[in-house]
VORO-429116 format. One record per residue: x, y, z of N, C-alpha, C, O in turn; residue number from 1; residue in one letter. Coordinates in pm, whole numbers. Layout:
<nodes>
<<X Y Z> <X Y Z> <X Y Z> <X Y Z> NUM 'A'>
...
</nodes>
This chain:
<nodes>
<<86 -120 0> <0 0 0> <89 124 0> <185 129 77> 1 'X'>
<<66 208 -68> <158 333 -86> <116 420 51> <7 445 102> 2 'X'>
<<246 454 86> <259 525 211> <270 489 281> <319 558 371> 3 'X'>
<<240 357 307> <242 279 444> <399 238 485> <458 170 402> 4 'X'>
<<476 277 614> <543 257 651> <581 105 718> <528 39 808> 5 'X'>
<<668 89 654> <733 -98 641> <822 -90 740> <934 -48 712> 6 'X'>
<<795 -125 864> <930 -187 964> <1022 -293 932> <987 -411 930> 7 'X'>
<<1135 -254 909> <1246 -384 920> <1208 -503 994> <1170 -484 1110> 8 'X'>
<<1211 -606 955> <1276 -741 990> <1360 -688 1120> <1450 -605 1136> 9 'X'>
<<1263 -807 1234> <1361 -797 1328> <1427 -908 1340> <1374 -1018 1327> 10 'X'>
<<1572 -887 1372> <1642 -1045 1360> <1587 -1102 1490> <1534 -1048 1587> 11 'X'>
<<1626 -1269 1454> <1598 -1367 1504> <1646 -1359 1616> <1712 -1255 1621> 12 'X'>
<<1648 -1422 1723> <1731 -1416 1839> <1816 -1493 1857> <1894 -1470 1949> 13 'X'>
<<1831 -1603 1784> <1977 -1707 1778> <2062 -1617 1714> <2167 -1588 1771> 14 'X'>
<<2028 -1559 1585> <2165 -1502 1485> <2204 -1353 1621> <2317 -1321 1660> 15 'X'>
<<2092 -1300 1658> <2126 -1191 1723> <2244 -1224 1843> <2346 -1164 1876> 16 'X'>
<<2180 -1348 1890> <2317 -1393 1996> <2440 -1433 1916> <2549 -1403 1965> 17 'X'>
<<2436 -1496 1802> <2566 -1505 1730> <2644 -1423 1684> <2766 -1426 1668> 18 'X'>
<<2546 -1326 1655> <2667 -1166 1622> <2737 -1112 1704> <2842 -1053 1681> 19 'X'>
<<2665 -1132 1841> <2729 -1012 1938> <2772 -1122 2009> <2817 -1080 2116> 20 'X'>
<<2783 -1274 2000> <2906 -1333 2050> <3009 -1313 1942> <3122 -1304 1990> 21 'X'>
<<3004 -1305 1815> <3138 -1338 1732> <3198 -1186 1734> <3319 -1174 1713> 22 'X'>
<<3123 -1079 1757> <3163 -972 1785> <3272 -975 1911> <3381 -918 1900> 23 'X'>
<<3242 -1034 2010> <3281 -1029 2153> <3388 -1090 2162> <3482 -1050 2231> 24 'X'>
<<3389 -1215 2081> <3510 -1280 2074> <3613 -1197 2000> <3722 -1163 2046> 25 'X'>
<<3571 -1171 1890> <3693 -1067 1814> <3762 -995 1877> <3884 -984 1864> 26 'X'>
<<3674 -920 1973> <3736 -821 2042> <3801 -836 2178> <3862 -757 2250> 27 'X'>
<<3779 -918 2186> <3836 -1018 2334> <4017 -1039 2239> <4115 -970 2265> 28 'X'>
<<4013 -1141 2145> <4104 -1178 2087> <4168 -1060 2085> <4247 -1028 2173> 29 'X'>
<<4141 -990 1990> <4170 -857 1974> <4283 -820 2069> <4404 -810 2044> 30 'X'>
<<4211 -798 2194> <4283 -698 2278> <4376 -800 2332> <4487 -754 2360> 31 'X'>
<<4357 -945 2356> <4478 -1032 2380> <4590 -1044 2293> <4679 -1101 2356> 32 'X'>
<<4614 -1027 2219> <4684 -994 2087> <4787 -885 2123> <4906 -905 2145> 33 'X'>
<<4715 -750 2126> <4735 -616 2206> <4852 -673 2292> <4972 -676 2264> 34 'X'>
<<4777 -721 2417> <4863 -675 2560> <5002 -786 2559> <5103 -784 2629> 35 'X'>
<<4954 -897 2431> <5103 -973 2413> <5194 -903 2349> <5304 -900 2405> 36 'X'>
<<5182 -838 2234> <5312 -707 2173> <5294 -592 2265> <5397 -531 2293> 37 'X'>
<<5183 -550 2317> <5234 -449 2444> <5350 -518 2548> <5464 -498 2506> 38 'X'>
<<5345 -575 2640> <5447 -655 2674> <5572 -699 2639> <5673 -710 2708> 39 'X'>
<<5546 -728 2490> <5686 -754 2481> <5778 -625 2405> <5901 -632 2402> 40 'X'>
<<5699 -502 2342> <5775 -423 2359> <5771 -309 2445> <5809 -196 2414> 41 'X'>
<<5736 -336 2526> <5744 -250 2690> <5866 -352 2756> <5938 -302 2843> 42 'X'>
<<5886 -474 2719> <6036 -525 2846> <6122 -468 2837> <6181 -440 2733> 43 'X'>
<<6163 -424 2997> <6275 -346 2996> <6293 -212 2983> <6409 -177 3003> 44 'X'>
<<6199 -109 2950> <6159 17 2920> <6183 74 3066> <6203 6 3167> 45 'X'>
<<6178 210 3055> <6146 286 3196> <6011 271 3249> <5936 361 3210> 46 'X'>
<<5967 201 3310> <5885 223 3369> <5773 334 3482> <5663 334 3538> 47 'X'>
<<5893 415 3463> <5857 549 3577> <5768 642 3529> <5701 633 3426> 48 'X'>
<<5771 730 3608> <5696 881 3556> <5805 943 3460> <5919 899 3458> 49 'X'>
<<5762 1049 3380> <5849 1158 3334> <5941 1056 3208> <6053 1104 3185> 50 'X'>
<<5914 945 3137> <6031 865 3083> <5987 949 2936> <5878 998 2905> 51 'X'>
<<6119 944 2858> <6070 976 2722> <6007 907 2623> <6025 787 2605> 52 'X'>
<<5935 974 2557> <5829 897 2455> <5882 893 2335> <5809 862 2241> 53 'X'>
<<6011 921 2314> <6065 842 2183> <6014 970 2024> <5973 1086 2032> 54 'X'>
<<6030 913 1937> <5966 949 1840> <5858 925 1805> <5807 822 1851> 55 'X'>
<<5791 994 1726> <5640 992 1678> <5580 870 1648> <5521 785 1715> 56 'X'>
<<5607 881 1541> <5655 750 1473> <5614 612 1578> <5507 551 1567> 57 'X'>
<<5711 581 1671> <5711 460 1731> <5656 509 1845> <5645 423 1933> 58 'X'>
<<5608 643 1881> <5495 583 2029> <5356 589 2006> <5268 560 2087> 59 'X'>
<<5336 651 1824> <5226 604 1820> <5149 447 1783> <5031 417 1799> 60 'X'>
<<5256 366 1731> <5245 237 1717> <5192 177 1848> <5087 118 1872> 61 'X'>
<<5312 214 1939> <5249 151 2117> <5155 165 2171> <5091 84 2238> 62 'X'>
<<5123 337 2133> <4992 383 2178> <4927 308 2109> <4921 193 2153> 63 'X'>
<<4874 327 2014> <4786 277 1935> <4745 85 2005> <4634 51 2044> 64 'X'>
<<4871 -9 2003> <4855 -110 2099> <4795 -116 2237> <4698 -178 2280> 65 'X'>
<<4881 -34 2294> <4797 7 2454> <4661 9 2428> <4582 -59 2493> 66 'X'>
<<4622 90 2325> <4493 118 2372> <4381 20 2328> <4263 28 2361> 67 'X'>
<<4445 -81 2242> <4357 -184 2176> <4345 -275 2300> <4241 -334 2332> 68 'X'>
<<4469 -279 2370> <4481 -378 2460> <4398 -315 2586> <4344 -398 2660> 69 'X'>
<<4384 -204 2613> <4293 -143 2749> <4163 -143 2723> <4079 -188 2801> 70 'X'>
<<4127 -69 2563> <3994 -38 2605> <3902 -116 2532> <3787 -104 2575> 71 'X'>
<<3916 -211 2413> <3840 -312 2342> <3756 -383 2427> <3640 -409 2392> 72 'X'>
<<3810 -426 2559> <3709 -532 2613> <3650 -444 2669> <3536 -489 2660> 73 'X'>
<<3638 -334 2730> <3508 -238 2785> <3420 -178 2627> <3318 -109 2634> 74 'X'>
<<3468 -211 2526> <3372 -171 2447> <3299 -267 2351> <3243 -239 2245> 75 'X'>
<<3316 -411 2423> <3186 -496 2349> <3041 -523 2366> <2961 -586 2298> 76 'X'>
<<3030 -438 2505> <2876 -429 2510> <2807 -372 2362> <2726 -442 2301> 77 'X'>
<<2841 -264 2323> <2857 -163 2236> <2867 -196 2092> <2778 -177 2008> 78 'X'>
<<2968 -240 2075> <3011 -320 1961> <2923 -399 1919> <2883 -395 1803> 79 'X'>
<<2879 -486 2013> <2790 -590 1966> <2662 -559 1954> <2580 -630 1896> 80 'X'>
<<2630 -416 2027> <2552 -368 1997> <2467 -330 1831> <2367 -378 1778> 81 'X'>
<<2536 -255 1801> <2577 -208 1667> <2583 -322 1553> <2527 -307 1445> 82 'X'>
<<2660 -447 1589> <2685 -540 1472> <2512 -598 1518> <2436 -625 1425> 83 'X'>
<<2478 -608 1610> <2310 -649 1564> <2237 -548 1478> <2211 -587 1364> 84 'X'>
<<2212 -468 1500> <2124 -333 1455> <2202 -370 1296> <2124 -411 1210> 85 'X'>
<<2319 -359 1265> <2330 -336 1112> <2327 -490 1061> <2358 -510 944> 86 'X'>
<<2296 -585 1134> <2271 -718 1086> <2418 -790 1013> <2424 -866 916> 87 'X'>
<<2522 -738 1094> <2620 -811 998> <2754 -806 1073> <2731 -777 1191> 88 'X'>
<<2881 -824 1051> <2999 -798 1131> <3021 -647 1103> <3017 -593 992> 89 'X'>
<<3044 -595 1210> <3100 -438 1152> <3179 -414 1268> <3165 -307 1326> 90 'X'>
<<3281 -519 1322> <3346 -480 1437> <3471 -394 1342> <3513 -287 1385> 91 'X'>
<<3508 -436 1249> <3643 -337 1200> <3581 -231 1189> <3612 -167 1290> 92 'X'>
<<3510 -170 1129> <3450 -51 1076> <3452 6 1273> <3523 102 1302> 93 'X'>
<<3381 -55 1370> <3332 52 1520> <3511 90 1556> <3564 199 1579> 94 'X'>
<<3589 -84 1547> <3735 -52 1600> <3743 47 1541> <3703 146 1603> 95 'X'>
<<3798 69 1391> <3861 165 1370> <3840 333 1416> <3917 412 1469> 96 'X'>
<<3699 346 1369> <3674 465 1465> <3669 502 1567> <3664 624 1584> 97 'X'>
<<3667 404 1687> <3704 410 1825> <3816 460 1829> <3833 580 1851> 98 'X'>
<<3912 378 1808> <4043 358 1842> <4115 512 1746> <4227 552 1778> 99 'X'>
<<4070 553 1680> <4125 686 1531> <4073 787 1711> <4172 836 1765> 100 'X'>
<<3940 811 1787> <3941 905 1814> <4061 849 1960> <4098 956 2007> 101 'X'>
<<4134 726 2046> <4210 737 2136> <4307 776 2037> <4379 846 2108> 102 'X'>
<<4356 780 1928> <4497 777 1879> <4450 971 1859> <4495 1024 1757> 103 'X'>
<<4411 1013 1902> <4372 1198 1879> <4422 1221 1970> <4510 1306 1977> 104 'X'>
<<4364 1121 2109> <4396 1175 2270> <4608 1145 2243> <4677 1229 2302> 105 'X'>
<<4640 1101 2211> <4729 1018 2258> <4845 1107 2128> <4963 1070 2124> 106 'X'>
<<4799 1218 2035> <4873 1296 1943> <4908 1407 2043> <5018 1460 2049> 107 'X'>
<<4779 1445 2138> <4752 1561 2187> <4844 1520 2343> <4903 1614 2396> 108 'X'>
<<4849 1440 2382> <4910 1408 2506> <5036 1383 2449> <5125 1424 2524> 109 'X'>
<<5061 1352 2388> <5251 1387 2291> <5311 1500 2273> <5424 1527 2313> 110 'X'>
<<5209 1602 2186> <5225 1746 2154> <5288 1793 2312> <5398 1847 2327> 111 'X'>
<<5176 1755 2444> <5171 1847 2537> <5312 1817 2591> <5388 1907 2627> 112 'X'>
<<5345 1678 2595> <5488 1634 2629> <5625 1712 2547> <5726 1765 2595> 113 'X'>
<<5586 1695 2417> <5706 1784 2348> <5679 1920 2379> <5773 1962 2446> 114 'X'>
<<5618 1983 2367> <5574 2141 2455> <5670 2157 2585> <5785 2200 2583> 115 'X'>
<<5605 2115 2690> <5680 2099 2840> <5854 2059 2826> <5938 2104 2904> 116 'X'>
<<5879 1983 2731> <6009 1923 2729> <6116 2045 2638> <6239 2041 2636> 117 'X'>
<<6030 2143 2568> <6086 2280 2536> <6149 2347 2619> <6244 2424 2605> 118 'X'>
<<6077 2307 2731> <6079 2476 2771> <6172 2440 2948> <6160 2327 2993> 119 'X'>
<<6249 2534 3022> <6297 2524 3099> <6208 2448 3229> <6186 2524 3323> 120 'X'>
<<6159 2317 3245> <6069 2284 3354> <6150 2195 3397> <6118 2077 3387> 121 'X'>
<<6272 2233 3452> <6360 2144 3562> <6278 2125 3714> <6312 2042 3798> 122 'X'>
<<6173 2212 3728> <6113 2202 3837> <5995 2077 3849> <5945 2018 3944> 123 'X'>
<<5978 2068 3702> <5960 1928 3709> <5965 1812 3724> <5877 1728 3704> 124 'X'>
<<6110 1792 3776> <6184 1667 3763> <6130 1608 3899> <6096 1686 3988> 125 'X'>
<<6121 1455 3918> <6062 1391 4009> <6192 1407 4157> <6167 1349 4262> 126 'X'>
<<6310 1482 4143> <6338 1481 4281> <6333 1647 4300> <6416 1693 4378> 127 'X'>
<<6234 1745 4230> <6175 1860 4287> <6048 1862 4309> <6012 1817 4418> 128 'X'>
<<5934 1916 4208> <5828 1966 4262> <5691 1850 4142> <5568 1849 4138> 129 'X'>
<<5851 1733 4030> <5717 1612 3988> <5614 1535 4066> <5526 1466 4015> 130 'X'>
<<5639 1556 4207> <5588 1427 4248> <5467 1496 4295> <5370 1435 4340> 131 'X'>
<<5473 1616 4284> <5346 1721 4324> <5276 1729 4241> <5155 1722 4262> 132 'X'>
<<5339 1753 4086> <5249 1791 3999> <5150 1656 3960> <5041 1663 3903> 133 'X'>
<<5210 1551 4001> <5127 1386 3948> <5076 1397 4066> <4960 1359 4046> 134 'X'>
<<5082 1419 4158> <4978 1374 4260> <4829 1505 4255> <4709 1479 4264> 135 'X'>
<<4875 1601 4242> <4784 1722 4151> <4714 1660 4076> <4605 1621 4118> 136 'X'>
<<4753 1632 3943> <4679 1526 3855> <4608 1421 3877> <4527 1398 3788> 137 'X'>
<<4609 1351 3963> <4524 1220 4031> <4429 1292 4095> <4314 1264 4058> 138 'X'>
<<4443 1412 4213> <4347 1440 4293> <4231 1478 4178> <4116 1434 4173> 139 'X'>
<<4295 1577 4083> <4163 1617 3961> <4149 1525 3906> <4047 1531 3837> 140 'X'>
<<4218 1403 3895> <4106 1331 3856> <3983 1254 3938> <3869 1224 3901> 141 'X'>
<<4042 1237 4045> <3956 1185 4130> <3826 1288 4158> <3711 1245 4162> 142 'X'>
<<3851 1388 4171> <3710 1543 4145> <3633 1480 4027> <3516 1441 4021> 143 'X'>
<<3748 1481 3918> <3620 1437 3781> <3507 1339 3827> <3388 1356 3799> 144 'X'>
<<3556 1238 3897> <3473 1109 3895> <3342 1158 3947> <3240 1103 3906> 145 'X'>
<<3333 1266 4041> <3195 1330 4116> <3123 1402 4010> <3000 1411 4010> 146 'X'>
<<3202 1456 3915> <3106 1595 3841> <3021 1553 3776> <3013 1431 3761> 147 'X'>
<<2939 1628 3725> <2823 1625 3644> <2856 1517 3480> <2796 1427 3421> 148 'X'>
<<2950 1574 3466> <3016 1587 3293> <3055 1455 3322> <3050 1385 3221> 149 'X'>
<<3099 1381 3447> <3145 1213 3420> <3009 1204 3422> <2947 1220 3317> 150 'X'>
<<2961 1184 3512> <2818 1112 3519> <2745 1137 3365> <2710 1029 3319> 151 'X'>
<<2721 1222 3298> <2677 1170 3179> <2744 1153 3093> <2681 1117 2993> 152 'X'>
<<2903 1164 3073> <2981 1117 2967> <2958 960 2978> <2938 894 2876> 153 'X'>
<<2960 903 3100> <2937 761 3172> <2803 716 3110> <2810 602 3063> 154 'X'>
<<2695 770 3099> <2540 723 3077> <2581 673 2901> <2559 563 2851> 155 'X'>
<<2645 795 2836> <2680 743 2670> <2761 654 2677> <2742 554 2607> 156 'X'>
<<2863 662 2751> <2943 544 2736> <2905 430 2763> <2954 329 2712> 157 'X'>
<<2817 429 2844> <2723 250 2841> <2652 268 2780> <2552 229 2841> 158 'X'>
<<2608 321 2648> <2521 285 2552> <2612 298 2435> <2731 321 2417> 159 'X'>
<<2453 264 2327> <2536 262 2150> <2456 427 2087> <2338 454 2110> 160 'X'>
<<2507 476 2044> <2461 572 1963> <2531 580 1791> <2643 560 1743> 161 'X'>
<<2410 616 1742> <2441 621 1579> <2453 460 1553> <2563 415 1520> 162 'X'>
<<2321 358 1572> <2426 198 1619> <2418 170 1443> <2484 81 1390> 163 'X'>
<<2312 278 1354> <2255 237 1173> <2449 209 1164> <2480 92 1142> 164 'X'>
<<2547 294 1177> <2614 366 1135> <2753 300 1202> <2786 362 1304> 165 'X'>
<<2866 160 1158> <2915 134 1279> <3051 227 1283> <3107 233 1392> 166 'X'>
<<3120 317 1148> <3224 382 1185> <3172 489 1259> <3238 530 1355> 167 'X'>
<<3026 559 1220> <3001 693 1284> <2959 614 1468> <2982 670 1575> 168 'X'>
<<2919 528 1455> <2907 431 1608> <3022 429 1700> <3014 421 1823> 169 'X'>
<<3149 440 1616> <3303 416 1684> <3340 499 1693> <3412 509 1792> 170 'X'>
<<3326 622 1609> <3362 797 1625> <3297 822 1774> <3367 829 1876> 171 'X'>
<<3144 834 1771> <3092 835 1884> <3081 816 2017> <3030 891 2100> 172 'X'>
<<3147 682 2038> <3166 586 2127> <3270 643 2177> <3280 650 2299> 173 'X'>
<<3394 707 2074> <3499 709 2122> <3525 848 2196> <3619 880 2269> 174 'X'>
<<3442 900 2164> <3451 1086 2180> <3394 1061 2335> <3431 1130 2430> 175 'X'>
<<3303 957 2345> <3178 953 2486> <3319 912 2593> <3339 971 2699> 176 'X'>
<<3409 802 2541> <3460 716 2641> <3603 830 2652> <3662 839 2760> 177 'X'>
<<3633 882 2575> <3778 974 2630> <3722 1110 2706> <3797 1189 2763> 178 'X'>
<<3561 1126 2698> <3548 1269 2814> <3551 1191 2952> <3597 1239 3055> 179 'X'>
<<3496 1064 2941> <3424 979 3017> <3612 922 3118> <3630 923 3240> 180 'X'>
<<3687 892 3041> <3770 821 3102> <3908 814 3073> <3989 728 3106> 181 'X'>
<<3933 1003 2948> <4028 1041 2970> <4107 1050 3083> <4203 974 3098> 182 'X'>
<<4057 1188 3218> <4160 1160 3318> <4188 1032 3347> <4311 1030 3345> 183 'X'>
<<4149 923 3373> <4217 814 3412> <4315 730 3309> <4369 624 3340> 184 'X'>
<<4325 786 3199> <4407 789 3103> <4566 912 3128> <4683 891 3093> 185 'X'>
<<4512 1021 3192> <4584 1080 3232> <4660 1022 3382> <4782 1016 3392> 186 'X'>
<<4575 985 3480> <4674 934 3552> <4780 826 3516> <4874 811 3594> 187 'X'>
<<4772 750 3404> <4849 654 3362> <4973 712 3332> <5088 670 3347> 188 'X'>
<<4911 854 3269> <5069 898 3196> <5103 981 3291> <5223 958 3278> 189 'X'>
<<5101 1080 3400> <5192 1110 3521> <5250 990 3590> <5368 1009 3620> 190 'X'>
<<5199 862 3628> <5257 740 3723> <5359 675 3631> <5453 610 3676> 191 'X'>
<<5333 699 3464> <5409 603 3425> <5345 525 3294> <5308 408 3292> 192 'X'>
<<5341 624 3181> <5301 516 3045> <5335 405 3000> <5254 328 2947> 193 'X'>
<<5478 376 3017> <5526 216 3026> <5495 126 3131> <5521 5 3134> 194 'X'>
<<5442 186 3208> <5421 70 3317> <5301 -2 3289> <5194 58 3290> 195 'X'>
<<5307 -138 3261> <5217 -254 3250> <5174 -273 3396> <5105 -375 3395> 196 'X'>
<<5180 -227 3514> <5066 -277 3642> <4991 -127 3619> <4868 -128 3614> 197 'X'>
<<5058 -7 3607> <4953 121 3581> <4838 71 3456> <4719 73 3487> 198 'X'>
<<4867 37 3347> <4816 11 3238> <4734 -98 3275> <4670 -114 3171> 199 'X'>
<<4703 -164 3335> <4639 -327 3375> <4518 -266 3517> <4407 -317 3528> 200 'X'>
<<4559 -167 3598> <4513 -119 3720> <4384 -12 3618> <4263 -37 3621> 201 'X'>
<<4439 90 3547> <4390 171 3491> <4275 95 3403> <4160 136 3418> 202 'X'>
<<4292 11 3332> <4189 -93 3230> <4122 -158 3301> <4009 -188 3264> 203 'X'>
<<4173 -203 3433> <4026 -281 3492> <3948 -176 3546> <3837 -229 3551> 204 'X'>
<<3935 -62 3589> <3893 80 3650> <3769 106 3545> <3649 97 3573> 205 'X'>
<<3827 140 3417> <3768 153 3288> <3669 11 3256> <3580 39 3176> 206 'X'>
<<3667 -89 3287> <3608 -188 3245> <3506 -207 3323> <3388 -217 3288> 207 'X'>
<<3566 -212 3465> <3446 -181 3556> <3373 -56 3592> <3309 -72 3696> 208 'X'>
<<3365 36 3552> <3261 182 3524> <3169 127 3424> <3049 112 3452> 209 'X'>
<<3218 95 3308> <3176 93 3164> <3064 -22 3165> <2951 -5 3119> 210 'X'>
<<3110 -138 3222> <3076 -287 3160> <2976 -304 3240> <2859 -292 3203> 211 'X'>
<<3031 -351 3419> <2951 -413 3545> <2834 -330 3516> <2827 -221 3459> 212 'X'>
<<2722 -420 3579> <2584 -346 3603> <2557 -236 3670> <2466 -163 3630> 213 'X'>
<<2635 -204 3789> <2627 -80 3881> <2770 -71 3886> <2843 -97 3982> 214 'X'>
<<2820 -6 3699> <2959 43 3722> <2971 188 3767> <3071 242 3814> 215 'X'>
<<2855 241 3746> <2801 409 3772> <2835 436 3877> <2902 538 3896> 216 'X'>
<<2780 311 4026> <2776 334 4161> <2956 357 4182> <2999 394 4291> 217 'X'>
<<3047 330 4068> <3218 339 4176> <3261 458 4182> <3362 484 4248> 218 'X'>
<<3187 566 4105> <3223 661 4118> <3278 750 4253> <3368 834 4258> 219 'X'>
<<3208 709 4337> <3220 772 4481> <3366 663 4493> <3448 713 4417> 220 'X'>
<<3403 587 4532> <3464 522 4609> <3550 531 4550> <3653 549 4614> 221 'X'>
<<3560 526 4414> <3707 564 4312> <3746 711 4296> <3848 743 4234> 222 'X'>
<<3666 798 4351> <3706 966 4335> <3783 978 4523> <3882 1043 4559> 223 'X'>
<<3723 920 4577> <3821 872 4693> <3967 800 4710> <4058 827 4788> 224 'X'>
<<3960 706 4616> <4078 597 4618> <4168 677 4536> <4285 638 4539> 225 'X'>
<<4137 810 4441> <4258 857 4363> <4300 961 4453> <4415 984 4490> 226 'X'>
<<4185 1028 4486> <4255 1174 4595> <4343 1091 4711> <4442 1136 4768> 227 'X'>
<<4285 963 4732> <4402 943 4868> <4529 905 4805> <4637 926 4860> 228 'X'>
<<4510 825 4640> <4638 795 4574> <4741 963 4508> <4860 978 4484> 229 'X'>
<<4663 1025 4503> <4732 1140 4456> <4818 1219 4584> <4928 1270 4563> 230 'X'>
<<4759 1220 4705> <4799 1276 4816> <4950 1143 4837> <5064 1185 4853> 231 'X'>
<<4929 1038 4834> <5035 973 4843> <5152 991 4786> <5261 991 4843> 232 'X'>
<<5131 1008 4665> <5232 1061 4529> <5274 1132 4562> <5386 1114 4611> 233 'X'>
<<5211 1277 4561> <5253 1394 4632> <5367 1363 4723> <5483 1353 4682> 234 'X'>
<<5331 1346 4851> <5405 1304 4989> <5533 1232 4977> <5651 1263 4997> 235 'X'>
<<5462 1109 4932> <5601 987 4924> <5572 911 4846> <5526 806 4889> 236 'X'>
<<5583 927 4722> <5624 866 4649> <5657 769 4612> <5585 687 4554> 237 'X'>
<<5842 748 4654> <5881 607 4726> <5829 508 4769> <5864 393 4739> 238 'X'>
<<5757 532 4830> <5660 413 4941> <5507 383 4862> <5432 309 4927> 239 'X'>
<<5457 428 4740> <5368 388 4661> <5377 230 4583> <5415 224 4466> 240 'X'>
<<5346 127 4647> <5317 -37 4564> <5319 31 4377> <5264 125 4319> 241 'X'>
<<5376 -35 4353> <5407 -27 4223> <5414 87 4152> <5345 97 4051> 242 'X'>
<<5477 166 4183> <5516 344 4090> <5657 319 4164> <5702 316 4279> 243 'X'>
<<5724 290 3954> <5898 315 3993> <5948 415 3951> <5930 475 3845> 244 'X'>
<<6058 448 4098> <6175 575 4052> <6214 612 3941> <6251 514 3877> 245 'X'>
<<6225 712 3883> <6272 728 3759> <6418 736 3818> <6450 759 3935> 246 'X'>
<<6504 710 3702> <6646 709 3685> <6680 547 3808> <6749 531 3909> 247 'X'>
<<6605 475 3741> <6632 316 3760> <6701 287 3657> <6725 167 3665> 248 'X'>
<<6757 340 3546> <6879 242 3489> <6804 214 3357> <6853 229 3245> 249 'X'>
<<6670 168 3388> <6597 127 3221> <6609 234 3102> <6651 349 3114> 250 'X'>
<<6563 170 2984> <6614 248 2883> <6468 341 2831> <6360 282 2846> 251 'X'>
<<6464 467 2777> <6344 510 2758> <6249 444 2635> <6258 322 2647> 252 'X'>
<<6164 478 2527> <6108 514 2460> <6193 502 2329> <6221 616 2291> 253 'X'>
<<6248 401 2240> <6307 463 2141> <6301 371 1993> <6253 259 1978> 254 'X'>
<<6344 426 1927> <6300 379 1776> <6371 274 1772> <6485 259 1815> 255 'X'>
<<6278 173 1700> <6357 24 1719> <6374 -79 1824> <6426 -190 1819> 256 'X'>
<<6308 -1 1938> <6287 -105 2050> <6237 -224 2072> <6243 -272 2185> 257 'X'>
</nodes>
């Protein structure tokens, strides 16, 4: 009948569970993949705060790994979301646009590093006034976790938006999850971007906000656990479970590693 509006076919519910398991698995694989070449070219690196990031070139390769390896498994609710709605696999198409908007965060958190590394900030160095400025950084982030702007960057980030659409789905997703869980991306890089227990501590944080059923509710208890971790930093440093000294001997950031 002319005019009459035709609803799509709704899929079945077996294929619907098969998409957004073969989705899930991909991305599971995926990020295991990740944290095995993360690992093996992080052995031996500086592990500390303040280490150099090398050339362009090769820390965006790592980055780019890191982040497949951190944030893929908090984004298969999502994913699989999306590959139902468009009835088909479209996990490359969400990755890529996810992951294009962390590799923006991660140009811009480089820039800010080569910037600072211009300019005379010896007062930076972790046996003057670094261990202040990272513990500074944790406490704001731990503030973020209360504000308004997490709490609904958080509401998009557990959902799918644009799901017709899976690169504009991964653009989306990705813009929601770096307002959502940038700073804690930032505390990674004051404690220590090479460090695989920061990077592993930081991804389960992110997984559990995002994923668990009442990941919303950690907000309180995790805007606590960073201000008391940032006040630690600050203070002593030294005595922080897993944050190592810089000028331990390891080698930084470098081409060919």
């Amino acid at each position: 009948m002319v005019g009459r509006h035709i609803r799509p076919r709704r899929q079945p519910p077996v294929i619907a569970v098969a998409v957004r398991t073969r989705t899930t698995i991909l991305l599971v694989a995926g990020a295991a993949v990740a944290w095995v070449v993360t690992v093996e070219r992080m052995r031996g690196m500086d592990a500390g705060p303040g280490t150099d990031l090398g050339g362009l070139g090769w820390f965006l390769g790592i980055w780019v790994t890191m982040m497949a390896a951190m944030m893929l498994p908090s984004a298969f609710p999502t994913a699989g979301h999306v590959a139902r709605v468009a009835r088909r696999n479209t996990t490359v198409l969400f990755v890529a646009g996810y992951l294009a908007v962390w590799t923006a965060y991660g140009l811009a958190a480089y820039g800010l590093y080569r910037f600072l590394s211009s300019l005379d900030t010896g007062w930076l160095a972790w046996d003057g006034r670094g261990p202040w400025v990272a513990g500074a950084v944790i406490v704001a982030a731990g503030i973020y976790e209360v504000t308004a702007l997490k709490r609904w960057s958080l509401r998009r980030c557990r959902s799918a938006r644009h799901p017709e659409s899976p690169l504009r789905s991964g653009l989306a997703h990705g813009l929601d999850c770096v307002t959502c869980s940038g700073v804690l991306m930032a505390v990674l890089l004051v404690l220590g971007v090479m460090s695989l227990f920061w990077m592993a501590l930081v991804a389960v944080v992110i997984f559990a906000e995002k994923v668990l059923p009442h990941g919303a509710r950690l907000a309180t208890p995790l805007a606590v656990a960073l201000v008391a971790l940032g006040v630690w930093v600050g203070v002593s440093p030294a005595s922080v479970p897993g944050l190592t000294q810089p000028g331990g001997g390891s080698p930084p950031m470098e081409m060919g590693s």
